[in-house]
C-alpha positions as CSV (number, residue, x, y, z in Angstrom):
1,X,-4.0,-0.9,-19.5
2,X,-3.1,-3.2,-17.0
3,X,-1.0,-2.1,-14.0
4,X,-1.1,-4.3,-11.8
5,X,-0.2,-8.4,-11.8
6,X,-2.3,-11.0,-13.8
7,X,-4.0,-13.1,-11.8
8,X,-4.3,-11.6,-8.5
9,X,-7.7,-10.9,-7.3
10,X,-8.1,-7.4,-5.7
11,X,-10.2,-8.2,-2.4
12,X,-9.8,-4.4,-0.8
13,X,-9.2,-1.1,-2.7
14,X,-8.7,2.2,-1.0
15,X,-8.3,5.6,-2.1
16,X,-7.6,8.9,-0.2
17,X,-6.1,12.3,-1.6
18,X,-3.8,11.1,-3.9
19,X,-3.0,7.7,-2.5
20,X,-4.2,4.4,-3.5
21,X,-3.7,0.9,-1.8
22,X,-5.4,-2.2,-3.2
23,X,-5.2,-5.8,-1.3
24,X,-5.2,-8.7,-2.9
25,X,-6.1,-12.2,-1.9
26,X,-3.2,-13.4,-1.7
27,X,-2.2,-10.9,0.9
28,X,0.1,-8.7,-1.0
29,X,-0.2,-4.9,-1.2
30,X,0.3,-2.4,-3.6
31,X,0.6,1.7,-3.0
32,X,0.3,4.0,-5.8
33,X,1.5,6.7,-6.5
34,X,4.7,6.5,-5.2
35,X,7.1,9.4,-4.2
36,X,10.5,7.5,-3.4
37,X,14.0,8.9,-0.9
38,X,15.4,10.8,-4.0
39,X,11.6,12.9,-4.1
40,X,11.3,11.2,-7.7
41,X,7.3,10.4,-8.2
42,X,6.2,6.8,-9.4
43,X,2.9,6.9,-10.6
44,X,2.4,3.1,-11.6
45,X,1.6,0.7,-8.5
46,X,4.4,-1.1,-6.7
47,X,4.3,-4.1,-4.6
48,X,4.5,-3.2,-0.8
49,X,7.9,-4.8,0.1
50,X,7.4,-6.9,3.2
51,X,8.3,-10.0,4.6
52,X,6.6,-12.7,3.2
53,X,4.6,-14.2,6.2
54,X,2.7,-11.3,6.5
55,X,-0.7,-10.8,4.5
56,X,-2.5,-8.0,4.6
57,X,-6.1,-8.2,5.4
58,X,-7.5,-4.7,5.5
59,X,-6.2,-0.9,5.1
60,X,-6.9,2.3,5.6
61,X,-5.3,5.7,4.9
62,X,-5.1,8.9,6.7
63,X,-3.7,12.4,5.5
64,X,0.2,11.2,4.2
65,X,0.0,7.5,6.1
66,X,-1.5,4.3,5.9
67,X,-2.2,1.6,8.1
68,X,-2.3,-2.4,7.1
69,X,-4.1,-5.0,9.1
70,X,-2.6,-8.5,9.0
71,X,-4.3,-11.8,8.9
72,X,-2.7,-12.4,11.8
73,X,-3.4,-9.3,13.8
74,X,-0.4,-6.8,13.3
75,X,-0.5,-3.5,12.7
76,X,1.7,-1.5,10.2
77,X,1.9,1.6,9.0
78,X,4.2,4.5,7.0
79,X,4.1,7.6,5.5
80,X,5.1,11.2,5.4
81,X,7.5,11.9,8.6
82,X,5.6,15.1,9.5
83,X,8.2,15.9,12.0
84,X,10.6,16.6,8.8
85,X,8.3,19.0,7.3
């Protein structure tokens, strides 16, 4: 099975725990699994949502985070607020 889009070359994979990120060339990033607001768990990949100018070039993931490099230098990250519990 298939999950994520035809045609998009996979340049970067990581795995951590129970995280996944894969890169593709394009730029675009998806996160699986996936546990949303409502606490309902996504297993099947899902297309990072952001803007479209950015391109991921590289990630990495920590314990309930990640971190995406840019092509253009920027830093972003998310995850589990840890303050909340």
């Amino acid at each position: 099975m298939d999950f994520l889009p035809k045609n998009k070359q996979i340049t970067r994979i990581k795995a951590k725990g129970i995280q996944n990120v894969a890169v593709t060339k394009c730029g675009a990033a998806y996160y699986w699994p996936y546990i949303d607001e409502d606490g309902l768990y996504h297993p099947l990949p899902i297309k990072m949502p952001l803007p479209t100018k950015l391109k991921v070039k590289e990630v990495s993931l920590g314990y309930n985070f990640a971190m995406l490099l840019t092509k253009d230098g920027q830093v972003l990250s998310f995850g589990k607020d840890n303050l909340a519990g």
